[in-house]
Legacy VTK file of the C-alpha trace (Angstrom):
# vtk DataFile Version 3.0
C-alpha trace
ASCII
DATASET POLYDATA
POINTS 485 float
58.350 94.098 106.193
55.335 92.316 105.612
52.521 91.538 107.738
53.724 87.829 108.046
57.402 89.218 109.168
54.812 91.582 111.881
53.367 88.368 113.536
56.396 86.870 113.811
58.042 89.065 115.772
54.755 89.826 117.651
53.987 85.837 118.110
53.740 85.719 121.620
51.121 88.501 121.758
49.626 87.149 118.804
49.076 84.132 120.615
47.868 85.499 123.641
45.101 86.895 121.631
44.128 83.999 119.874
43.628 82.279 123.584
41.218 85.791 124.692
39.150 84.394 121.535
38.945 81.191 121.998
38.260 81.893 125.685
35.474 83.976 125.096
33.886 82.097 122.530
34.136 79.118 124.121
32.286 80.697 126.917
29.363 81.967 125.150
28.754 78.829 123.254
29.382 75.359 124.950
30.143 76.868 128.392
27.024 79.065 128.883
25.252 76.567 130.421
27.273 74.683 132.757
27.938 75.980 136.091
29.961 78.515 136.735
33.045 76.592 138.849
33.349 74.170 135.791
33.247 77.593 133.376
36.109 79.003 135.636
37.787 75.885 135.202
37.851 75.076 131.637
38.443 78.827 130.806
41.251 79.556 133.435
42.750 76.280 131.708
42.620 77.507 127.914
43.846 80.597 129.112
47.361 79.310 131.477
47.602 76.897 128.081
47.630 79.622 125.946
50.024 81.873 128.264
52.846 78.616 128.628
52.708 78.429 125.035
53.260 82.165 124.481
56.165 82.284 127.595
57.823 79.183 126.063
58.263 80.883 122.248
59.324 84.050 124.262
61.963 82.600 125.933
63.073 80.137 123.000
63.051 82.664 120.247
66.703 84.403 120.952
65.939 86.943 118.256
66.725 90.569 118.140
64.962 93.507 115.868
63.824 97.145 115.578
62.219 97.069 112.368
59.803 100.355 113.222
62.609 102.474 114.804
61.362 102.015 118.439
57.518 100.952 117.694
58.318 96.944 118.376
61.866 95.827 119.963
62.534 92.590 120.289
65.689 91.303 122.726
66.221 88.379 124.968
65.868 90.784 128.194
62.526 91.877 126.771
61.129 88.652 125.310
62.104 87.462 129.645
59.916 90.329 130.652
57.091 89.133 128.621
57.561 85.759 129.650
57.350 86.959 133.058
54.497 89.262 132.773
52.662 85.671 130.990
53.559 83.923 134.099
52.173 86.317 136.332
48.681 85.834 134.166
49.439 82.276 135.014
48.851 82.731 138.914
46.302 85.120 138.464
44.076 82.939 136.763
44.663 80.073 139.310
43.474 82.020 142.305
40.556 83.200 140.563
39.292 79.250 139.698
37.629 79.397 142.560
35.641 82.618 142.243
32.277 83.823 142.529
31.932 87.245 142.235
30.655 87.271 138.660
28.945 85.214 136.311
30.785 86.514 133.096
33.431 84.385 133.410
34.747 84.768 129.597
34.240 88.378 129.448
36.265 88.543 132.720
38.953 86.082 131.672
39.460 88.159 128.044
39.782 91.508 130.592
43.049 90.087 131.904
44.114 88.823 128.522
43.819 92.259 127.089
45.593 93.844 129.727
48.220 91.012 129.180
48.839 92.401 125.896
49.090 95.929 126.956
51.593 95.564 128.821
53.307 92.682 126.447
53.558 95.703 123.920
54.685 98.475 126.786
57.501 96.610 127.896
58.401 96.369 124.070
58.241 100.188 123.119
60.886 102.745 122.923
58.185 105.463 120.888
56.297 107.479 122.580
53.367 107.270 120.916
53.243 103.334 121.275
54.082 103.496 125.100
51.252 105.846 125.476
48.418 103.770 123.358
49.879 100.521 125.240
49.420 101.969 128.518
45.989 102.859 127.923
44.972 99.805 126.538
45.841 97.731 129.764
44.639 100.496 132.008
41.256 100.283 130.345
41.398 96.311 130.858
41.767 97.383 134.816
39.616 99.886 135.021
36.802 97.036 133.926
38.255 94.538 135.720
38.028 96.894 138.876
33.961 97.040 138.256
33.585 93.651 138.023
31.895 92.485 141.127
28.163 94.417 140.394
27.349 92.647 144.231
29.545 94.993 145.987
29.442 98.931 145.791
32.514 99.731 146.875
33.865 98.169 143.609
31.859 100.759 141.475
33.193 103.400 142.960
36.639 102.249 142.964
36.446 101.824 139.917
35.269 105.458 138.884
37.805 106.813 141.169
40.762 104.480 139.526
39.333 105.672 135.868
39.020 109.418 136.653
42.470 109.370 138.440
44.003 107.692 135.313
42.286 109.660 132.714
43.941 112.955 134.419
47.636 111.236 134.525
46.675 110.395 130.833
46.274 114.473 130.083
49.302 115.020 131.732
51.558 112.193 130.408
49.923 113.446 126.830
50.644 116.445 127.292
54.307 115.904 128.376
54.812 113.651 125.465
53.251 116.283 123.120
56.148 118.725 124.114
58.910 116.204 123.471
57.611 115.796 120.104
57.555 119.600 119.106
61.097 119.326 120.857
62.672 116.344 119.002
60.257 116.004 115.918
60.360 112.612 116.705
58.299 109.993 119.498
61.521 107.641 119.322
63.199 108.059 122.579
66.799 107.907 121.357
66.090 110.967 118.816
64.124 113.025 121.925
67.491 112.494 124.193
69.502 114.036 121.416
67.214 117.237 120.771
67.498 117.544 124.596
70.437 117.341 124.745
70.637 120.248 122.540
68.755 121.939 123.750
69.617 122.161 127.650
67.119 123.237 129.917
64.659 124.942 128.160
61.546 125.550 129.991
59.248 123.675 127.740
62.124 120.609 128.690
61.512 121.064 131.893
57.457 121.175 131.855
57.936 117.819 129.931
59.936 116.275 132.522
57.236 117.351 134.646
54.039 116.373 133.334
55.668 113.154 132.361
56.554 112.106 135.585
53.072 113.400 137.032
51.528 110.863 134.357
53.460 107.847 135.117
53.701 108.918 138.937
49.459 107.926 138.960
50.139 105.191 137.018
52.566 103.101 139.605
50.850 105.221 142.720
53.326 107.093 144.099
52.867 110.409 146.671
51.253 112.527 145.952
49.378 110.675 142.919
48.325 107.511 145.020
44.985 108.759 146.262
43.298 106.232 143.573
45.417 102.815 145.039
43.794 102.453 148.324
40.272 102.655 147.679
40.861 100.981 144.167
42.868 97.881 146.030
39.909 97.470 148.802
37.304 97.732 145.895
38.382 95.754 143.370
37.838 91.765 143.336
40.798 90.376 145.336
42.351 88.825 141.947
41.886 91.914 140.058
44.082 93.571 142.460
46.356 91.130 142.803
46.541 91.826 138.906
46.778 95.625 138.779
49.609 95.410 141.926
51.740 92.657 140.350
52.099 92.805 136.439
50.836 96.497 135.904
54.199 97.252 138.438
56.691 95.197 136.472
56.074 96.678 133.407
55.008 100.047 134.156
58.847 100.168 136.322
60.411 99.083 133.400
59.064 101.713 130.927
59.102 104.089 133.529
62.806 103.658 133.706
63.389 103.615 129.939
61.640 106.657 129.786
63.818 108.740 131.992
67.304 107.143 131.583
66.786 106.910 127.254
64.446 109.821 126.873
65.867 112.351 129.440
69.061 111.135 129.131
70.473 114.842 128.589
68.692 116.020 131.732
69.545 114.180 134.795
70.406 116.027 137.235
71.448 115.103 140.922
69.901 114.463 144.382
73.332 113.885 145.997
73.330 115.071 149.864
73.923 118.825 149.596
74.846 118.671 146.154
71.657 118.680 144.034
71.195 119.765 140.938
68.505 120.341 138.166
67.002 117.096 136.321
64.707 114.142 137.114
66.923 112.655 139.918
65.936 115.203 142.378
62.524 115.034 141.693
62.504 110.985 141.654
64.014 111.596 144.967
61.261 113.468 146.565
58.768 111.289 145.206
60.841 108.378 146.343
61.252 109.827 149.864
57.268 110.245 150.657
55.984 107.162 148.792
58.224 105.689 151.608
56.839 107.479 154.766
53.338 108.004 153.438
53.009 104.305 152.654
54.124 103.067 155.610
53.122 105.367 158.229
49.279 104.928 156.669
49.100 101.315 156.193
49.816 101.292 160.075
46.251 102.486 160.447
44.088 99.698 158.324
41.757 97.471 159.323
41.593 95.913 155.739
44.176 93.705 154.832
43.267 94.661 150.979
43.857 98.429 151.780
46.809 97.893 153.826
48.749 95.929 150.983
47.877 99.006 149.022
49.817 101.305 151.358
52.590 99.140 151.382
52.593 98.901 147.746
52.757 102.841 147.657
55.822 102.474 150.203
57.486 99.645 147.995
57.139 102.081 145.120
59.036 104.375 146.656
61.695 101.717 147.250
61.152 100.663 143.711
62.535 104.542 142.591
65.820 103.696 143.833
66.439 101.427 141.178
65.299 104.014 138.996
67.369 107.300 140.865
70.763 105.585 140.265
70.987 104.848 136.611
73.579 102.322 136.772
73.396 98.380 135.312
73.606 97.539 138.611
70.626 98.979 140.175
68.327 98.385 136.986
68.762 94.607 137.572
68.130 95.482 141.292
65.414 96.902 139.840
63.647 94.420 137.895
64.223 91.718 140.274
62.845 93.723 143.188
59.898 94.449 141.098
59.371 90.538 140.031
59.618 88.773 143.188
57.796 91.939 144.697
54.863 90.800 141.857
55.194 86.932 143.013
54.596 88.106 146.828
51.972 90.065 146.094
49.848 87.990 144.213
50.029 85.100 146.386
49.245 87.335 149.971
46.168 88.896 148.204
45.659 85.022 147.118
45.202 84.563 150.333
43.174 87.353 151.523
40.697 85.885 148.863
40.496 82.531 150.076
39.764 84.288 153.542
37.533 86.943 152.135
34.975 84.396 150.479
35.038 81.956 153.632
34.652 84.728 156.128
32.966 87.417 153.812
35.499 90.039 154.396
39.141 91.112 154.840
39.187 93.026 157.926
42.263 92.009 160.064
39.998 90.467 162.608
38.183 87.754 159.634
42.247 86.482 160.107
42.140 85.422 163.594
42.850 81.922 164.421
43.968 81.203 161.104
46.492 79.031 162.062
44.676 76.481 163.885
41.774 77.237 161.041
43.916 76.516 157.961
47.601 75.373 158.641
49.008 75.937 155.055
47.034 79.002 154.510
48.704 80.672 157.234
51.995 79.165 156.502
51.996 80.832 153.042
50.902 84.040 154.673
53.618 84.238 157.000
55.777 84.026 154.033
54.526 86.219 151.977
54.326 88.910 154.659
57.472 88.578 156.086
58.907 89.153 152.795
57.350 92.312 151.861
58.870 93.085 155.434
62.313 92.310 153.907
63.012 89.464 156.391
65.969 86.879 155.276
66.332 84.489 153.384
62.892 85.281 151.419
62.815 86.905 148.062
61.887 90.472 149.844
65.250 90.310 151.613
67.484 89.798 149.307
65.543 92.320 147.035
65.946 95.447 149.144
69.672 94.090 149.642
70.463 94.514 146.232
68.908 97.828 145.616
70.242 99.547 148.774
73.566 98.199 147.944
73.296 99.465 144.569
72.427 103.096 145.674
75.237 103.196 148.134
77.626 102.454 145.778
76.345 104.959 143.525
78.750 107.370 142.166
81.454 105.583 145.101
80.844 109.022 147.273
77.509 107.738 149.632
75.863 110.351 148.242
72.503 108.651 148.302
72.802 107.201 151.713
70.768 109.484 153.121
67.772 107.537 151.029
68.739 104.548 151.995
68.539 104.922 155.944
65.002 106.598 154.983
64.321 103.622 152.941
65.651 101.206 156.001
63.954 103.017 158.788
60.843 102.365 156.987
61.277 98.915 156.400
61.637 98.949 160.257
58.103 100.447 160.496
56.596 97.948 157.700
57.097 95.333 160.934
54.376 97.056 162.678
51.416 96.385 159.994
52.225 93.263 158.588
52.960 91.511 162.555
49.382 92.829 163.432
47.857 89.917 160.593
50.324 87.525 161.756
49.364 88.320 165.079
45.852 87.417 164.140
46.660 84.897 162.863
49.178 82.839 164.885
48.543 84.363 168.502
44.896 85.610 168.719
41.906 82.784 168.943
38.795 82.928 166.528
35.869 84.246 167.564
33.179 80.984 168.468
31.062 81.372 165.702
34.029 82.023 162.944
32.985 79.872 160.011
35.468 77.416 159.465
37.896 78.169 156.472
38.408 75.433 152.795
40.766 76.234 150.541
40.502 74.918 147.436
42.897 72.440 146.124
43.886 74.551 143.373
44.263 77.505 145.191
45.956 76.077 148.041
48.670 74.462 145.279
48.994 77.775 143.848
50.081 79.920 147.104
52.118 77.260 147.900
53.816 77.592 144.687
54.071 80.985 145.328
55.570 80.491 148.762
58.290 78.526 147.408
59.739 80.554 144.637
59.499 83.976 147.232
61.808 81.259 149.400
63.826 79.661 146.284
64.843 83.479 145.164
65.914 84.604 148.232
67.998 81.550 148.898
69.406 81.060 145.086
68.734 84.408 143.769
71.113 84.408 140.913
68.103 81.874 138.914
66.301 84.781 138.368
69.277 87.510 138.222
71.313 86.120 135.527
68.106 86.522 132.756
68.171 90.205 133.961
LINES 1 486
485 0 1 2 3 4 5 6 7 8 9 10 11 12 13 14 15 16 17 18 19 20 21 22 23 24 25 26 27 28 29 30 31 32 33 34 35 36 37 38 39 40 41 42 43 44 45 46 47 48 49 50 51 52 53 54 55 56 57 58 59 60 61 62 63 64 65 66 67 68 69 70 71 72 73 74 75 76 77 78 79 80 81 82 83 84 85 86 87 88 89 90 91 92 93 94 95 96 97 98 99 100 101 102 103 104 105 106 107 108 109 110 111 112 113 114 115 116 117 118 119 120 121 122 123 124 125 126 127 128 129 130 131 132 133 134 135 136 137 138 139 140 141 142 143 144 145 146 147 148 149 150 151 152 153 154 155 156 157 158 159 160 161 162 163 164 165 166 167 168 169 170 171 172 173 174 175 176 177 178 179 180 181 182 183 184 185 186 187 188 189 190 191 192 193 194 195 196 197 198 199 200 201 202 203 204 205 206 207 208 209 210 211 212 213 214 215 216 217 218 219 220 221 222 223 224 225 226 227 228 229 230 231 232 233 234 235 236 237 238 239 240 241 242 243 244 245 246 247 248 249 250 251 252 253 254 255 256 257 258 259 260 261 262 263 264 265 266 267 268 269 270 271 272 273 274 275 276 277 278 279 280 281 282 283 284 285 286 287 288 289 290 291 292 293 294 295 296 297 298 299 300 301 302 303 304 305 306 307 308 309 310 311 312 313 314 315 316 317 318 319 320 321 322 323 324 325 326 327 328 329 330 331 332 333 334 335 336 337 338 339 340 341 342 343 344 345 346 347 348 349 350 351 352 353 354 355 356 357 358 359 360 361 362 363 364 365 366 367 368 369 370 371 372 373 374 375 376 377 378 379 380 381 382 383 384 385 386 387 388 389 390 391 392 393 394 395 396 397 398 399 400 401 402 403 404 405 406 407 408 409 410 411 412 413 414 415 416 417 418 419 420 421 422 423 424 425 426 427 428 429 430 431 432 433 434 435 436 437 438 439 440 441 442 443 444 445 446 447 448 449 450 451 452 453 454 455 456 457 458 459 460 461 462 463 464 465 466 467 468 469 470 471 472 473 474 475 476 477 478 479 480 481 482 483 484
């Protein structure tokens, strides 16, 4: 294969990275000197050009190939993902048009490119070596991206948290994949499920499982490795966050899942009620069961809005796992559409807290009062976006947890996992709790007499409406997004 034959079947990241260049280049020559809403502007719309165009090839292509046994797959399912993940750039950049927490707008615009492509090339992995290379590549992209506002110090050191955190799950996840290769003498996954299955459970098997799931555990912030998420969430500028919680989680899921139900394919065990035995499922099961109560029962405590979405994203992680646990077709498209229309919500409530945050100059709980009488729409879209991460019907959230409960009951037709789901339900039931105290705020309680008085942009206001109406559309007509699954 040549290197033409390469950029073909990498076109859509090729593309993407022919938009971070013209991007940046564009903004250190004819950009530098106009101001910086009309640089946020022009680059945000080179950038959501070049995305559409790299989505639209994605999804037009129809073309499967494994040229590089496992380096660079390419199948309809994944060329979706990508188109997805594209999309999700998309409504990143349009809530940060109106931003002004930096004045390098190209270098910042490239950041989220680059991360783009990270994950573009995660989703599209089944080596070892390439998963771990694409996973540092994006986190490096958010660990900068994290930094990014210099006016606020709490960004700095989320930052160094976030990067010290993720350096250590690196060592581990390293480490783990080290072992698999003296195991298999191979980084494809298919060829390390084989020598694993082999070879049983050998002790060096099971200190791969391990460290593995230890690296990828920091990586989508679940208990105990979450202790980076909260202050990294708060920290980071509000659509860097919204970044890092929506696409980072769709693909990061998806590998995550490859990884144990490809790799470890000869080791999986069971978390059954009384019947458990040795393999990932029991430990994805623990980790499941306190991402859930941890989550929740902390987020119940915040004051920030920011922080609090981060303990409910640890808590919808641990939902997220159940997907994973059950290993069936059925609960992987659960999965991935939990995980996607868990993305859209997210990005469009932290879309809000950003509108809020730069009119009111923070997102404490109480900056939200009044916001219904202070912005109609605003607190329209945030009553929707809410009450879907609450699972409420007929939004997106709803319809999500539906399908993956329903797909862990039915696992293995002997309610053997029910005991997670009734964990995973009477946390939902807590979830209320947190996300009624901002609508509270905002629908019941009055603002304070000398609240400043709340704008959203056009653009912005467009976008979370947008938003608002596919987290609606997909829990009403949810087969448009499960049949590409």
């Amino acid at each position: 294969m040549n290197y033409l034959q390469l950029l073909q079947l990498a076109a859509p990241e090729t593309i993407v990275t022919a938009t971070l260049l013209v991007v940046l280049g564009a903004d250190l020559t004819v950009l530098r000197g106009k101001s910086l809403a009309v640089r946020f502007n022009v680059g945000a719309l080179l950038t959501i050009l070049g995305c559409i165009s790299a989505a639209f090839l994605a999804l037009h292509r129809h073309i499967e190939a494994n040229p590089f046994n496992g380096f660079l797959v390419v199948s309809p399912q994944i060329d979706y993902l990508k188109a997805v993940l594209l999309v999700l750039t998309v409504f990143t950049m349009l809530i940060s048009t109106s931003a002004k927490f930096t004045d390098h707008v190209g270098e910042y615009l490239s950041l989220i490119l680059l991360g783009t492509i990270g994950l573009m090339f995660l989703v599209s992995s089944e080596d070892l070596l390439l998963i771990f290379v694409s996973l540092e590549f994006a986190s490096l992209s958010l660990y900068i991206l994290t930094a990014f506002n210099k006016n606020n110090a709490k960004s700095a050191e989320a930052a160094l948290k976030y990067f010290l955190f993720g350096g250590m799950s690196a060592a581990f996840m390293l480490f783990g994949f080290s072992l698999l290769y003296g195991i298999a003498d191979s980084t494809n996954l298919a060829e390390v499920a084989k020598a694993i299955a082999a070879k049983g459970f050998d002790p060096l098997v099971l200190i791969a499982l391990v460290t593995t799931v230890i690296g990828f555990g920091f990586k989508v912030a679940v208990v105990p490795f979450h202790l980076w998420a909260p202050d990294a969430y708060e920290g980071a500028p509000t659509p860097s966050a919204a970044f890092i919680g929506a696409g980072s989680k769709v693909a990061s899921f998806f590998i995550l899942a490859k990884i144990l139900t490809l790799g470890f394919d000869g080791m999986i065990g069971s978390a059954v009620w009384h019947g458990y035995l040795t393999g990932w499922m029991p430990v994805v099961a623990i980790i499941a069961a306190l991402s859930m109560v941890l989550g929740n029962l902390a987020a119940i405590v915040q004051s920030s809005v920011k922080r609090m979405l981060a303990y409910s994203a640890i808590a919808h992680a641990g939902y997220m796992l159940l997907g994973v646990l059950t290993n069936t077709s059925d609960s992987h498209r659960a999965l991935m559409f939990y995980v996607i229309t868990y993305a859209v919500t997210t990005i469009g409530a932290f879309g809000v807290v950003f509108v809020v945050e730069q009119a009111a100059g923070g997102d404490a709980i109480t900056n939200f009062k009044g916001l219904s009488k202070r912005a109609p729409g605003l607190a329209l879209c945030l009553m929707i976006f809410l009450l879907s991460l609450g699972g409420i019907p007929p939004l997106a959230g709803f319809i999500g947890k539906f399908f993956l409960f329903a797909a862990t009951v039915d696992f293995g037709n002997n309610l053997g996992l029910l005991w997670l789901v009734i964990l995973a339900i009477a946390m939902s039931a807590v979830s209320f709790y947190y996300y009624l105290r901002v609508l509270k705020a905002a629908y019941v309680e009055d603002a304070a007499a000398d609240a400043p008085a709340i704008s959203t942009p056009l653009v912005s206001f467009l976008t979370l409406t947008l938003l608002a109406l596919l987290v609606i559309l997909f829990g009403c007509a949810p087969d448009l997004l499960m049949r590409f699954l």
